[in-house]
VEXDREN-2710 file (C-alpha; in Angstrom, 1 decimal):
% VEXDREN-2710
k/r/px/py/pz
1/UNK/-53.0/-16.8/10.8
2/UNK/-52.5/-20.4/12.3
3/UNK/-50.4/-22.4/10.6
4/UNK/-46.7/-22.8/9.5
5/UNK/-44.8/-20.2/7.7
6/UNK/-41.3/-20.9/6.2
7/UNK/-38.4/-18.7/4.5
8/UNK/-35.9/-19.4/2.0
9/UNK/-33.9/-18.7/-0.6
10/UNK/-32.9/-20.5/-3.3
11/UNK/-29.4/-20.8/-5.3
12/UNK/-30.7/-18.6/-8.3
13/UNK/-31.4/-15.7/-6.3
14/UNK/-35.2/-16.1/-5.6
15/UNK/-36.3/-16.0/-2.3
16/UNK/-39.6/-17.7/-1.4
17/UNK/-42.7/-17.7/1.4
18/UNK/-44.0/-20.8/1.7
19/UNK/-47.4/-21.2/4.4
20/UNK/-49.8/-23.7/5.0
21/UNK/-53.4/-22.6/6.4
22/UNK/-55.8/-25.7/6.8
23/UNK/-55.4/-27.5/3.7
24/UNK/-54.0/-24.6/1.4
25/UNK/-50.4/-24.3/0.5
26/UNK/-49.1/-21.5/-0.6
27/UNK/-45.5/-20.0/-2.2
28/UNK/-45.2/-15.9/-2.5
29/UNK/-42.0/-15.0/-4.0
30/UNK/-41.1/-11.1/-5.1
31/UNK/-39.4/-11.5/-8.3
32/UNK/-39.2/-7.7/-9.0
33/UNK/-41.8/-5.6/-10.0
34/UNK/-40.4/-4.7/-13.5
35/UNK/-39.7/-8.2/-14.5
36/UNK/-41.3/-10.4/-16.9
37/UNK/-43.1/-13.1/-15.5
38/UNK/-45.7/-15.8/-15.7
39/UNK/-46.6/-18.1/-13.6
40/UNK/-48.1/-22.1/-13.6
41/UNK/-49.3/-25.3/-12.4
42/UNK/-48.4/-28.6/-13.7
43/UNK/-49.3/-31.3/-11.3
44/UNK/-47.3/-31.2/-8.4
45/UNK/-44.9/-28.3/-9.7
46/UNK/-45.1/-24.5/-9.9
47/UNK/-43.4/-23.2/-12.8
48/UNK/-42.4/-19.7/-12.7
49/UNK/-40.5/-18.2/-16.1
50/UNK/-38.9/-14.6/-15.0
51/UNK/-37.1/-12.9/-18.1
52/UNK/-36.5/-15.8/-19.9
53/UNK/-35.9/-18.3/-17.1
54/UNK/-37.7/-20.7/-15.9
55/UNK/-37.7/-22.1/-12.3
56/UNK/-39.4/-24.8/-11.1
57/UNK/-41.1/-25.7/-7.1
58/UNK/-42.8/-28.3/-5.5
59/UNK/-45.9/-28.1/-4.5
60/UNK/-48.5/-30.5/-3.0
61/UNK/-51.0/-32.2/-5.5
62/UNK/-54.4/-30.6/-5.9
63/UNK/-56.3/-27.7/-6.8
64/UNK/-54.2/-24.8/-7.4
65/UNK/-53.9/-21.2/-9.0
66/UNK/-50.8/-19.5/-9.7
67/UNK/-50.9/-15.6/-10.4
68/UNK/-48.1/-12.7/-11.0
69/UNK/-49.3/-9.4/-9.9
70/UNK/-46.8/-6.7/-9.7
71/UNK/-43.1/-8.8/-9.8
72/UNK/-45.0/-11.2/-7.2
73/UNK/-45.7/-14.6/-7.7
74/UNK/-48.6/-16.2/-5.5
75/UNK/-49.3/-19.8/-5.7
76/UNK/-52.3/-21.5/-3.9
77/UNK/-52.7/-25.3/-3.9
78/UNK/-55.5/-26.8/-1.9
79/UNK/-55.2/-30.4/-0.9
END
């Protein structure tokens, strides 16, 4: 893959992949396979509610999906 990968984690315990490819974005972040979570879009932020509480990331503006498959979030924002 060319492009730009970066690691972090956050203060409320969720750590996050963020790449860029081209013009897609993208965030993966494992919040734990028997959690509750969903997952959206709302212009330029990803919301992500896990049991109950919600966490919010910025992402670029354009078209985007968010998914949780398996206590992973993936979201994919092409600019």
């Amino acid at each position: 893959m060319n492009g730009r990968v970066t690691q972090f984690g956050r203060g409320d315990g969720i750590a996050v992949t963020q790449y860029e490819q081209g013009e897609t974005v993208g965030l993966v972040a494992d919040v734990g396979a028997g959690s509750d979570a969903t997952a959206d879009i709302v212009g330029d932020t990803a919301i992500v509610v896990v049991d109950g509480e919600q966490h919010e990331f910025d992402v670029p503006a354009g078209e985007g999906t968010a998914r949780v498959n398996n206590g992973v979030v993936t979201v994919e924002v092409t600019r």
